[in-house]
C-alpha positions in Angstrom: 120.2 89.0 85.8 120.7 89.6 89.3 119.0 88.4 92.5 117.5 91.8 93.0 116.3 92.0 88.9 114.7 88.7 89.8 112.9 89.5 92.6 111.7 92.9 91.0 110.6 90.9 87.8 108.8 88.6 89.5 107.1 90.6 92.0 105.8 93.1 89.0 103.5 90.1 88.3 101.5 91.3 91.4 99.5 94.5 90.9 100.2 95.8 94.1 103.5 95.3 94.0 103.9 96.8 91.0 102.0 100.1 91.6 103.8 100.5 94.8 107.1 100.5 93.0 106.3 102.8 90.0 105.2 104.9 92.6 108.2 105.1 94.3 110.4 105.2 91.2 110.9 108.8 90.8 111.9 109.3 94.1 114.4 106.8 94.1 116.0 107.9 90.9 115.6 111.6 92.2 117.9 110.2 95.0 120.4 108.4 93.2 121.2 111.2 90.7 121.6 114.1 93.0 124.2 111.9 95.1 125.9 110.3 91.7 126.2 114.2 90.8 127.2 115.9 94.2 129.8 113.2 94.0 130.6 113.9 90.6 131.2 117.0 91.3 133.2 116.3 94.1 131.1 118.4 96.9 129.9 117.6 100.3 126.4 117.8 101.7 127.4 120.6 103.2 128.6 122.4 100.1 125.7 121.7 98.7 123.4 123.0 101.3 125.6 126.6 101.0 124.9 126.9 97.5 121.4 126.5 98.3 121.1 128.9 101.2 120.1 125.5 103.3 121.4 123.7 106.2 123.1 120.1 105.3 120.6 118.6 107.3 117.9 119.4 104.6 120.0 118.3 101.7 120.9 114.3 103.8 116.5 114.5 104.4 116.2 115.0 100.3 119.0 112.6 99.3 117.5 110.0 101.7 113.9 110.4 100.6 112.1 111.4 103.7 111.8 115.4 102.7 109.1 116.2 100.2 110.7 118.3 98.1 109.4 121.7 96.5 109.7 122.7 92.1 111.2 125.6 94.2 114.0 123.6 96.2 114.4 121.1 93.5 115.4 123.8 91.0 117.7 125.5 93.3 119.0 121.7 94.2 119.7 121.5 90.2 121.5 124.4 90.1 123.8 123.7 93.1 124.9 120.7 91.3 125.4 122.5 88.0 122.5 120.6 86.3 118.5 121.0 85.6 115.6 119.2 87.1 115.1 117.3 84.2 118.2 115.3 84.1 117.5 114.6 87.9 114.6 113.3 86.9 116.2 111.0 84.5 117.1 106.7 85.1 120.8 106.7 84.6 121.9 102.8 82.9 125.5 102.6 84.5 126.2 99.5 82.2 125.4 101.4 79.1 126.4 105.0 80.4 123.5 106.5 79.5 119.9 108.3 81.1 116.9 106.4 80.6 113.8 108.7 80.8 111.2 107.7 83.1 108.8 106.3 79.5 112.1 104.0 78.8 111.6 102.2 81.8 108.5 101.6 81.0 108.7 99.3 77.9 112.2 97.4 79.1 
């Protein structure tokens, strides 16, 4: 286990702590798999943003968490990056190769 599993385990124990983080869970993992999949794919922000009809500035704001983002936008975001909102949605396990739904992450 890691430093950083450690610290997360162990700071679960406190309620706060804990709420705080499955609150911000989606958002993370929202994060990570639109820039694992841009990159997949092998496109900029920029090229993202033109699929979208945005500006590359809006796409870096939703990759780095500080744009609330719209069912609209996030749709149109999925289908720039040849995908659907639910498998951006999804925890992806790197060490198994395979997407954990958000209920998974739950019970480990």
């Amino acid at each position: 286990m890691s430093f950083l599993e450690s610290y997360v385990a162990e700071n679960l124990k406190d309620p706060e702590f804990a709420k705080e983080w499955a609150d911000s869970e989606l958002e993370y993992t929202l994060a990570r798999n639109i820039i694992r999949q841009r990159n997949r794919l092998g496109l900029t922000q920029s090229e993202v943003a033109l699929r979208m009809h945005t500006k590359q500035n809006v796409v870096s704001r939703i990759e780095n968490g500080s744009q609330n983002v719209t069912l609209k936008s996030l749709k149109s975001l999925a289908a720039a990056l040849q995908t659907d909102v639910p498998s951006l949605m999804q925890e992806y396990d790197e060490k198994q190769d395979e997407k954990k739904t958000s209920s998974d992450l739950v019970k480990s």
